[in-house]
LOTIDREN-690046 format. One record per residue (C-alpha): residue in one letter; y, z, x. Coordinates in steps of 0.25 Angstrom, whole numbers, padded with zeros to 4 digits, always signed. Layout:
% residues N
aYZX...
//
This chain:
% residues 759
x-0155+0013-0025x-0147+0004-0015x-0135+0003-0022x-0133+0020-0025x-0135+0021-0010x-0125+0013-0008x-0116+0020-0018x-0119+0033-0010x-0118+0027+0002x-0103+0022+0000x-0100+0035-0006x-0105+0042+0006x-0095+0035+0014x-0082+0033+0006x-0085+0051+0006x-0087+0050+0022x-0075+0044+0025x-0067+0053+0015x-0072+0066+0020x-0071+0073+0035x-0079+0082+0041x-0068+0095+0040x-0062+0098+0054x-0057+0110+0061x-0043+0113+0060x-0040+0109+0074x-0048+0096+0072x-0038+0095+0061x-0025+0094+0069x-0029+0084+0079x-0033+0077+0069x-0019+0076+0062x-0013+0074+0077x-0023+0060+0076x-0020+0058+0063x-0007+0065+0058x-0006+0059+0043x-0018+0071+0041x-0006+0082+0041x+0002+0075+0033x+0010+0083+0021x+0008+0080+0007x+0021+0071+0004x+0015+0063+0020x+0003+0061+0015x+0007+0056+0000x+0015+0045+0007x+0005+0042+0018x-0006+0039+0006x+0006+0030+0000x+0010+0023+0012x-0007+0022+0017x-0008+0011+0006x+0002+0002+0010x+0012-0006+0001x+0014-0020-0005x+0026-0030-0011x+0028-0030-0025x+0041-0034-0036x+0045-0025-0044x+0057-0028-0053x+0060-0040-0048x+0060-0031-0032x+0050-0033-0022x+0044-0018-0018x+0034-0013-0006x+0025-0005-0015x+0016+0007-0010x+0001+0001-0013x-0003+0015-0014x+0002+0014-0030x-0007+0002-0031x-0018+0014-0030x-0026+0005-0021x-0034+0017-0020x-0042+0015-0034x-0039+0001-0034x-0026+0000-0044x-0032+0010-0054x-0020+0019-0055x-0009+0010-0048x+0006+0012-0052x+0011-0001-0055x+0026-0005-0053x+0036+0007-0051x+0035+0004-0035x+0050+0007-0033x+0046+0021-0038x+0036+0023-0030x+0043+0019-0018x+0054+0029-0020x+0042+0039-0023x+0035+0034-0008x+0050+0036-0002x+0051+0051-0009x+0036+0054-0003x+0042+0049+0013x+0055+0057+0011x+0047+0069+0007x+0037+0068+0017x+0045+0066+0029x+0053+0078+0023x+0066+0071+0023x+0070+0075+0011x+0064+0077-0006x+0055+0086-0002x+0059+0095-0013x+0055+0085-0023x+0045+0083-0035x+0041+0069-0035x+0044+0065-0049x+0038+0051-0055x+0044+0049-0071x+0043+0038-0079x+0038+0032-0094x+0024+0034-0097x+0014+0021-0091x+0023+0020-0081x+0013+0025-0068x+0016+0037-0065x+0001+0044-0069x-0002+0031-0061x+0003+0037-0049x-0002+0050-0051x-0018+0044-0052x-0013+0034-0039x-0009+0045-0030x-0021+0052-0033x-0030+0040-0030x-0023+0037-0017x-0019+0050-0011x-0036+0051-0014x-0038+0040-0008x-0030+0041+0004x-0035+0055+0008x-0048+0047+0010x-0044+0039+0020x-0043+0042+0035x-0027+0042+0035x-0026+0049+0021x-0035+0061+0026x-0029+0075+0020x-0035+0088+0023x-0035+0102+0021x-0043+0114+0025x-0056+0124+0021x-0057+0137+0027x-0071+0144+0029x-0068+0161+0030x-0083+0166+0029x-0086+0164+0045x-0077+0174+0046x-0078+0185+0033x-0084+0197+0033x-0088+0191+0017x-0075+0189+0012x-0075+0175+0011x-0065+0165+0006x-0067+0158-0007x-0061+0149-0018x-0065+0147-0033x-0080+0151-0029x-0091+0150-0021x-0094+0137-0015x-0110+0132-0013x-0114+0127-0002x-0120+0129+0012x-0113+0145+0016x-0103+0138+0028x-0097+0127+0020x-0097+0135+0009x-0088+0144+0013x-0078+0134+0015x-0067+0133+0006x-0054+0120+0006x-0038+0123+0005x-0039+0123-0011x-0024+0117-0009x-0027+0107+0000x-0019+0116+0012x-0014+0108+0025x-0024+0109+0040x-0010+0111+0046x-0008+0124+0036x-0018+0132+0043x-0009+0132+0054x+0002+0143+0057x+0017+0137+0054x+0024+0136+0067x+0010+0130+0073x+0009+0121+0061x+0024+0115+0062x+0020+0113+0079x+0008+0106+0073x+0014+0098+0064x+0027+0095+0074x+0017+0091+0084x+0007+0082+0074x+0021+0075+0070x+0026+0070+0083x+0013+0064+0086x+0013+0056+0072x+0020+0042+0070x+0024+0047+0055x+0035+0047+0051x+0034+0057+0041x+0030+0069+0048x+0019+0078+0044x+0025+0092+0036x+0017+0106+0032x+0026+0119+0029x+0012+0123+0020x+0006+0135+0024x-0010+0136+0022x-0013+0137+0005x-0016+0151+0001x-0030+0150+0000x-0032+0146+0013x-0023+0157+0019x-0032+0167+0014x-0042+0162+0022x-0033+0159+0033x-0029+0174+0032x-0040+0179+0031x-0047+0174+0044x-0035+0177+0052x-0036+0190+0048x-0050+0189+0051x-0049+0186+0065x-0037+0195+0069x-0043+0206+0067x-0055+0201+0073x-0047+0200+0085x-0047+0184+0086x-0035+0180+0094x-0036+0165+0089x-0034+0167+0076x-0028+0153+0071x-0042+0147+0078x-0050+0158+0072x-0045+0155+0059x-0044+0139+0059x-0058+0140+0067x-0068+0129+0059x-0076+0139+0055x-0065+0143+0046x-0055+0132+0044x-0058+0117+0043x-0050+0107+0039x-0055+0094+0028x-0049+0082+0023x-0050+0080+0008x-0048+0071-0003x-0035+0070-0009x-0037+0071-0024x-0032+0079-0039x-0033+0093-0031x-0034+0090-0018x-0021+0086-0012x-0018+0081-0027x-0013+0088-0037x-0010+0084-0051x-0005+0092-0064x-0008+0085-0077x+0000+0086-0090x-0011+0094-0095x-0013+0104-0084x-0007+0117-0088x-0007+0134-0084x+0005+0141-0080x+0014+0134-0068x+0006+0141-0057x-0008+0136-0061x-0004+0122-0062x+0004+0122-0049x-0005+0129-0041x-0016+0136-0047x-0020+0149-0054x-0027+0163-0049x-0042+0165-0051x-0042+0181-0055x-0058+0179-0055x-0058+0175-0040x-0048+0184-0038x-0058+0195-0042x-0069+0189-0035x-0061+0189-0021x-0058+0202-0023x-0042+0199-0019x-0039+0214-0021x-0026+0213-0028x-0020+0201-0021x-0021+0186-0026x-0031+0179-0016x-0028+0165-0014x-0042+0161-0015x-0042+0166-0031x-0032+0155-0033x-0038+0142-0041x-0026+0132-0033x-0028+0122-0044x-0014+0119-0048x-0008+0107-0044x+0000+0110-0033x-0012+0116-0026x-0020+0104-0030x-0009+0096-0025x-0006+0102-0011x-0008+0094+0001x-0002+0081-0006x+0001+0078-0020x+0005+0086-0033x+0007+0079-0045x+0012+0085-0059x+0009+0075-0072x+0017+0075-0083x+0029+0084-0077x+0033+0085-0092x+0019+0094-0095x+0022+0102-0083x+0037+0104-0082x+0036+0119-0081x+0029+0116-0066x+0038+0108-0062x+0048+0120-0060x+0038+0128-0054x+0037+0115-0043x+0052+0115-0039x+0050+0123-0025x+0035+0117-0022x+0041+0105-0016x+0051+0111-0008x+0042+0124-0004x+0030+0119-0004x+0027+0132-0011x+0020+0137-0023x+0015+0151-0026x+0001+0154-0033x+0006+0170-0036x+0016+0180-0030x+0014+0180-0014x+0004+0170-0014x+0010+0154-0012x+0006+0141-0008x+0012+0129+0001x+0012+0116-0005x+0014+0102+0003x+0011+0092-0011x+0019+0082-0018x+0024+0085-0030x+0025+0073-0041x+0025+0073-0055x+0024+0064-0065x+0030+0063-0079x+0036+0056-0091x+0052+0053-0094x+0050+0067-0102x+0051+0077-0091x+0064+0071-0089x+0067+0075-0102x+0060+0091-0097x+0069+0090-0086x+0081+0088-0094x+0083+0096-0104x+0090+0107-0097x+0100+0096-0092x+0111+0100-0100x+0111+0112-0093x+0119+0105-0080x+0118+0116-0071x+0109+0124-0077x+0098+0115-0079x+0085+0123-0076x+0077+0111-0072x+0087+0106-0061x+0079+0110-0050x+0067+0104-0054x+0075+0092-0057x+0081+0093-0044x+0069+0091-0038x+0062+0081-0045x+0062+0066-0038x+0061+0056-0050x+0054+0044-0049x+0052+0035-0062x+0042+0027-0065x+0045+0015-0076x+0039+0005-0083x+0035-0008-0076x+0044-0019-0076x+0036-0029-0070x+0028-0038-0080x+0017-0041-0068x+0016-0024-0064x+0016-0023-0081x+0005-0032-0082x-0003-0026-0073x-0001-0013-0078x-0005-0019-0093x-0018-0026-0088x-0021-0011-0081x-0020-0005-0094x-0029-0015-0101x-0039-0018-0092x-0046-0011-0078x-0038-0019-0070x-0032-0011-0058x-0029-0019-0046x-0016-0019-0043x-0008-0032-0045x-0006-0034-0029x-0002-0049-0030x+0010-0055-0022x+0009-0068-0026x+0019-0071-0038x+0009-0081-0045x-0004-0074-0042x+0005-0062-0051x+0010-0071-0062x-0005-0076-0063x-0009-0061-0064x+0001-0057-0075x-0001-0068-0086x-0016-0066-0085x-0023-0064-0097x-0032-0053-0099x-0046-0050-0107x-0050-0037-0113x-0063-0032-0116x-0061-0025-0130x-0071-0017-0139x-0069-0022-0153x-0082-0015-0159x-0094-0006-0156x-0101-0016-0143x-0091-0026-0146x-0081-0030-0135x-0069-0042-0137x-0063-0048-0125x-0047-0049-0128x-0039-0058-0120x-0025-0054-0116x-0019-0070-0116x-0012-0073-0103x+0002-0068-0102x-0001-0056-0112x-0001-0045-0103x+0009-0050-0097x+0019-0052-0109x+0015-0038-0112x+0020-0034-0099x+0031-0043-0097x+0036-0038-0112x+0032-0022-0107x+0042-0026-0094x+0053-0031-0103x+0054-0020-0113x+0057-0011-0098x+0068-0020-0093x+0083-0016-0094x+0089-0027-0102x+0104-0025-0099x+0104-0030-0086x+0096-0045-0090x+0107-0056-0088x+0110-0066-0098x+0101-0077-0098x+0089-0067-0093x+0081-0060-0102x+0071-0047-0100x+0059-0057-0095x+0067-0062-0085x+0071-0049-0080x+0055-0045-0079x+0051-0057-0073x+0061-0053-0064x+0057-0040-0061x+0042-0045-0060x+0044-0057-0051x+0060-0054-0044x+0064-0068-0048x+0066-0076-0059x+0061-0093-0058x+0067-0103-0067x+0063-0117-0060x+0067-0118-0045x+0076-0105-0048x+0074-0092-0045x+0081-0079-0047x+0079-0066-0041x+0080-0051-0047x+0091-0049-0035x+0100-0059-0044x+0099-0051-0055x+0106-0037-0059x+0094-0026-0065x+0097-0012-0067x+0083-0007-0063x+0087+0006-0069x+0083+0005-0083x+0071-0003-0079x+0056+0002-0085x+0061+0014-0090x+0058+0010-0105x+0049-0001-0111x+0036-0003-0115x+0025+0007-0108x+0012-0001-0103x+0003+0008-0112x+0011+0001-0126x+0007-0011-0120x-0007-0008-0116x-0010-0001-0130x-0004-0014-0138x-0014-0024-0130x-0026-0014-0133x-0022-0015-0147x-0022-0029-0147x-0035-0031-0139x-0042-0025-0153x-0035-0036-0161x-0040-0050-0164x-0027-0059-0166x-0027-0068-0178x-0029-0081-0170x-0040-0092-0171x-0046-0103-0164x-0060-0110-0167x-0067-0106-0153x-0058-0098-0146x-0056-0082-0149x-0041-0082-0148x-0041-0069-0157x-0045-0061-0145x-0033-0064-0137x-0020-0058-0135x-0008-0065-0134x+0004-0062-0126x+0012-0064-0140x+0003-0056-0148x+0005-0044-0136x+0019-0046-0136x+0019-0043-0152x+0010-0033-0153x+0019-0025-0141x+0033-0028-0148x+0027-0023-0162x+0019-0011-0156x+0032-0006-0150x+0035-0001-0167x+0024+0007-0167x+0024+0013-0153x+0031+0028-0153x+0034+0025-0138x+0046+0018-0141x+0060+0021-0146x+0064+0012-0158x+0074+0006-0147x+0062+0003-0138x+0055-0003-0149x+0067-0014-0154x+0070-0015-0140x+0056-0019-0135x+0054-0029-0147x+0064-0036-0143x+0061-0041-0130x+0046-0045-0134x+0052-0060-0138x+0057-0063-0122x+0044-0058-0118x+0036-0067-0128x+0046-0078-0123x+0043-0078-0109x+0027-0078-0111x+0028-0090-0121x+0034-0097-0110x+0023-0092-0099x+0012-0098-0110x+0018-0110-0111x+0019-0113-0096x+0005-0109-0096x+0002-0119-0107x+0012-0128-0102x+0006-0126-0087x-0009-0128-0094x-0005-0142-0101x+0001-0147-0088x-0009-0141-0079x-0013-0157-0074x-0001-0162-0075x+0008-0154-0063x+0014-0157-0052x+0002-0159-0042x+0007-0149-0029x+0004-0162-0020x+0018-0168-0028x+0026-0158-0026x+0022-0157-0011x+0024-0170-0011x+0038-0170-0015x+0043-0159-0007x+0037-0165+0006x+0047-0177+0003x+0059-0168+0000x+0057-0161+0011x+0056-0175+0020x+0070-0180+0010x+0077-0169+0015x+0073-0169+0031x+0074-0182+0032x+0059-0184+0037x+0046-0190+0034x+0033-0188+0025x+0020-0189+0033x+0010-0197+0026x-0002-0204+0028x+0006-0217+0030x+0015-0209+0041x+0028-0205+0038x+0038-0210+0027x+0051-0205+0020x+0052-0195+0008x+0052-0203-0004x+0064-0202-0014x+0056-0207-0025x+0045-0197-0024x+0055-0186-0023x+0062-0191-0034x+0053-0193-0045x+0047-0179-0042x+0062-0172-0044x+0063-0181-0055x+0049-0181-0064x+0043-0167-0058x+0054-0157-0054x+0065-0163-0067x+0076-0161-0060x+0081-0175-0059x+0085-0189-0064x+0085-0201-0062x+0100-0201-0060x+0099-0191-0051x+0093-0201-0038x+0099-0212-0035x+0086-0223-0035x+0078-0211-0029x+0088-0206-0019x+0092-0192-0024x+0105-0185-0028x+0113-0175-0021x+0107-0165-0032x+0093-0170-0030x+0095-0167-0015x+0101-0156-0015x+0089-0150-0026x+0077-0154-0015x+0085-0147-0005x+0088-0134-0013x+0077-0133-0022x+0066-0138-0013x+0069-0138+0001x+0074-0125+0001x+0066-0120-0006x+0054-0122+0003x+0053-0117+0018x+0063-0126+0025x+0060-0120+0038x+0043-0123+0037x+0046-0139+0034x+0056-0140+0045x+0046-0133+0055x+0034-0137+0047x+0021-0140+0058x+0014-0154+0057x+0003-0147+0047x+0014-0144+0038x+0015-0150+0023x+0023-0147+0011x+0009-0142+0005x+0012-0130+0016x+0023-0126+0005x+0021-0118-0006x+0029-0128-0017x+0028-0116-0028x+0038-0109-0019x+0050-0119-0020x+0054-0117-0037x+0059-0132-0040x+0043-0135-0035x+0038-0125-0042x+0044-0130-0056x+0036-0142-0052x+0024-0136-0051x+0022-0126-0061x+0034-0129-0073x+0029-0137-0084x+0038-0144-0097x+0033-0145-0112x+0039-0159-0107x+0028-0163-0098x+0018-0160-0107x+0025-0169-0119x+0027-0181-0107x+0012-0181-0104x+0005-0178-0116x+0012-0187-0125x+0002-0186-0139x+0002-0167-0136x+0006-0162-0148x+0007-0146-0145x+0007-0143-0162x-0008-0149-0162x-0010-0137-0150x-0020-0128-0158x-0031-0137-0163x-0026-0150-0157x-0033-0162-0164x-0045-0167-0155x-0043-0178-0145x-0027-0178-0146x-0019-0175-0133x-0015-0162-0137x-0030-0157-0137x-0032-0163-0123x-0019-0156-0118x-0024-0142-0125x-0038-0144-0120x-0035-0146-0105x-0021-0135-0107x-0033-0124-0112x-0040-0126-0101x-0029-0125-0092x-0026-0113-0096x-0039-0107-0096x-0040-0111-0082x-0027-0102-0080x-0031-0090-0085x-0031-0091-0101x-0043-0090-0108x-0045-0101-0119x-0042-0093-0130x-0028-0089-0124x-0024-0102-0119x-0027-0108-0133x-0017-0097-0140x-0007-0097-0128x-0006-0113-0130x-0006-0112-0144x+0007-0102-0143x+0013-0111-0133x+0014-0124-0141x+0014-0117-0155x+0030-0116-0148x+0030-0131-0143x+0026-0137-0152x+0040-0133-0160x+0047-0140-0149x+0037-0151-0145x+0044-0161-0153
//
């Protein structure tokens, strides 16, 4: 019993501080004068959510980007969050403050385009959740009011859609159905007074805005107590009407329908029901309206209705781009009609959402020039385009999402802690029979040569300088650099067009559906004890992607020879991360140890100032040989010729100068405090030290294991060399992050190549 108490109990509370008592009017505006983000417009309080959860640093092509967190949908923890595309979003955040500060665009429709499995019903699902979860919270508190006409009929009453049940005084209440504004209630000279006075006492900004006159449902009731009390003889009749006995105003919950409006592709009814609702003729009978339309026989289901107060969202615009005529005015106006002399203010957002087609719906009249039919609504359409990601690690991500339940968002900053995090491997529970489940691996680098080959096929080709190829450009774009050895160059040193960028190219859905095919498929591969049919290989993904791509209606003939094409620099560049991690594995012992390299920095340092080095037999000169034999046997870069006895050249001077003094913080060893060492110094930072300490040859393994033969790799004879050096290279590998059975395929790949070039 303890623990469903407990579930009760934390319900209990999360619902407490979600829900307020309602308050009186009154109550209500010195409330917002505390607190004026309450008052805020739609477009104010769309932001305010965004804005609320902060941003963080992140490189997208190649160009670091403050990303709104608010797209992470920290809300329900990553579920729905729309990787990459942050430029867009930016652009889309910058629209939201321009409209809301009513500098300009306010005649607008949001319009997000873009490729399928691109993000944009992402966004639509990570709006919902946040603008949910933010009306929750005390700053995101959004209201609305409830009118109660009974304590003051003579049995008249006011209803809507029926009869509630309940205790006779709260019964008789009945909520806005669209959601209408506290401040609405309030006559329009008092209301801009209000609103004028509420501003100056705000540090915002972006000023609080309603034109919106009370909706039609709760006019009537408005009207009707005014008219009530007039000829009652009440002098006070603004106090009579929004006395709490009648009026009071409640928070509520931003969701679908409240606050939230959302027209699917399957929706359907002639434009008005789907923009604002549809009249009721049996509740019409019912309240006995007498020849006139009575607003409260009005269902106020359609999507604008639904979406008044915040946000109104069209899916699919292609399904419904008849409506979108009908919303050319609702922007600018903030007006739509439900019937001939009975309309309705709206304060929403209007976005849609939809596939490259409706470009196509839009233009069809384009020959037309000046007669184009759809100009207008063209006119006011603001285009943003979402496309395909072209980061392999964003990719990645988006890949492992698709396969497995994982949806924290990859919040990482620091560069090896990603890289570790990208050629993972990955297993994958499969049924294979009725009860039975296989366990598939994903070797490591597999979903990340999907991704990296998915990237590829995106990129622009023309602008790739000679001497680069499309992998280069990717890594590029993931990391904002290229490293080869002690050199690095950046993105800023290279000419990209990002015009053409993840337009076209292979959607993540091809991807997923090819790696769920060969998670059903055991490979033809054997070994005595372990199950190496199970696994999938960053080979075997790469060739069941390139051959799919022929049966796959998706893609244009072009798109399919073009695509096929670039799998083989894709297969070059994880052949060579599989042998650095063989190649890493075998030499695992056999490194640089950190306490060498510190070593020989220390004495660089002391060379070129023309100090000592502290040691425990007090202080001594930097030694020449030491510095010598490192630069010579570690680092490669010198020869014997290149010192005279141990005395270096101009070239080896002016290398520990550039490449290693440099390279660190000059001004931290020339001001360093009695505790400081070279150990204070992050060595991985200066390139030429980190080729020491993370680069390894095919030479250095031949110079220390004399008798290794890689050609006896696969079943090496026992108590040979080559089954020592496989043995511990195995378990090397296991212990970063292979399993045994991928570590025994992905050596075997590795020197099934060098063993042609071994001898």
């Amino acid at each position: 019993m303890k623990p469903t108490r407990d579930y009760i109990r934390r319900a209990d509370e999360r619902l407490r501080g979600t829900y307020e008592e309602p308050m009186s009017l009154a109550e209500y505006v010195d409330a917002a004068f505390e607190s004026p983000a309450i008052a805020s417009h739609a477009s104010k309080y769309l932001l305010s959510a965004i804005e609320a959860a902060g941003t963080r640093t992140v490189i997208e092509e190649g160009e670091e980007r403050e990303r709104y967190r608010f797209f992470d949908d920290p809300s329900n923890d990553g579920e729905h969050a729309v990787l990459g595309n942050t430029e867009v979003l930016n652009r889309f955040v910058d629209d939201l403050r321009t409209i809301a500060a009513e500098r300009g665009k306010s005649e607008k429709i949001i319009w997000f385009d873009g490729p399928t499995a691109t993000g944009k019903s992402e966004l639509k699902r990570c709006l919902i959740n946040g603008l949910r979860e933010y009306s929750k919270t005390e700053a995101g508190r959004r209201y609305t009011v409830e009118w109660n006409v009974n304590t003051a009929s003579d049995g008249r009453g006011l209803s809507y859609g029926g009869e509630m049940d309940g205790p006779e005084e709260e019964s008789d209440w009945y909520e806005s159905p669209v959601q209408s504004h506290p401040l609405s209630v309030f006559p329009p000279e008092v209301r801009r007074d209000l609103l004028e006075d509420l501003n100056a006492a705000a540090s915002d900004h972006i000023p609080a805005s309603l034109d919106e006159e009370l909706d039609p449902f709760c006019r009537e009731a408005y009207d009707y107590l005014e008219e009530k009390y007039r000829r009652s003889g009440k002098r006070d009749l603004f106090s009579a009407v929004s006395d709490p006995k009648h009026l009071r105003v409640k928070n509520y919950v931003v969701d679908v329908g409240r606050g939230i409006g959302v027209l699917h592709s399957e929706d359907d009814g002639t434009p008005k029901e789907r923009l604002v609702g549809s009249w009721m003729p049996s509740m019409l009978r019912e309240l006995d309206s007498r020849g006139r339309k009575n607003p409260q026989a009005f269902s106020y289901d359609g999507v604008l209705s639904q979406g008044n107060g915040l946000l109104t969202i069209v899916e699919d615009a292609t399904q419904h781009a008849d409506l979108l005529q009908k919303l050319l005015n609702v922007p600018d106006e903030s007006h739509v009609k439900l019937d001939k002399g009975i309309g309705m203010d709206i304060d929403t957002q209007l976005l849609i959402i939809s596939n490259p087609d409706l470009d196509a719906e839009l233009d069809k009249y384009s020959d037309r020039n000046g007669r184009d039919p759809l100009k207008a609504l063209k006119r006011r359409l603001d285009k943003h385009e979402f496309r395909y990601l072209t980061n392999v690690s964003l990719e990645t991500e988006l890949i492992r999402r698709e396969l497995t339940n994982e949806t924290d968002v990859w919040d990482i900053e620091d560069r090896k802690e990603l890289e570790t995090r990208i050629r993972e491997g990955l297993f994958v529970d499969v049924r294979s029979g009725p009860g039975e489940i296989t366990r598939r691996e994903l070797a490591p680098h597999a979903v990340e040569a999907a991704a990296l080959y998915s990237v590829v096929s995106r990129l622009d080709g023309d602008d790739v300088p000679d001497g680069y190829s499309l992998v280069d450009k990717a890594t590029l774009f993931d990391r904002g650099y290229l490293q080869d050895g002690d050199t690095r160059e950046g993105i800023d040193e290279f000419d990209f067009d990002a015009e053409n960028e993840g337009i076209h190219g292979i959607p993540v859905t091809f991807t997923r559906d090819v790696i769920a095919d060969l998670l059903h498929e055991d490979r033809d591969r054997h070994h005595p004890e372990l199950d190496v049919g199970t696994v999938i290989m960053p080979g075997d993904l790469l060739e069941s992607m390139a051959e799919t791509l022929h049966e796959a209606p998706v893609f244009s003939r072009a798109e399919r020879t073009e695509y096929e094409g670039r799998v083989a620099v894709v297969k070059d560049r994880v052949f060579d991360q599989q042998e650095e991690d063989v190649l890493s594995a075998i030499l695992a012992d056999k490194h640089v140890e950190q306490e060498t390299v510190e070593e020989y920095v220390e004495h660089v340092y002391a060379w070129d100032a023309g100090d000592q080095i502290e040691t425990d037999r007090g202080p001594v000169d930097p030694d020449a040989l030491l510095m010598k034999l490192f630069e010579v046997e570690h680092l490669g870069r010198f020869a014997e010729s290149d010192y005279a006895g141990n005395d270096p050249s101009e070239a080896v001077e002016r290398f520990r100068r550039e490449k290693v003094i440099t390279a660190l913080n000059r001004f931290a060893w020339e001001n360093r405090d009695e505790g400081f060492t070279v150990a204070d110094v992050d060595l991985s930072e200066i390139p030429v030290i980190r080729t020491v300490l993370e680069t390894h040859e095919w030479d250095d393994v031949r110079r220390l294991f004399e008798d290794f033969d890689p050609a006896q790799w696969d079943d090496p004879p026992t108590n040979t060399e080559t089954a020592r050096v496989k043995e511990r290279t195995i378990a090397e590998m296991v212990e970063n992050g292979y399993s045994p059975a991928s570590a025994e395929l992905t050596s075997r790949a590795v020197m099934n190549e060098v063993r042609h070039r071994w001898d």
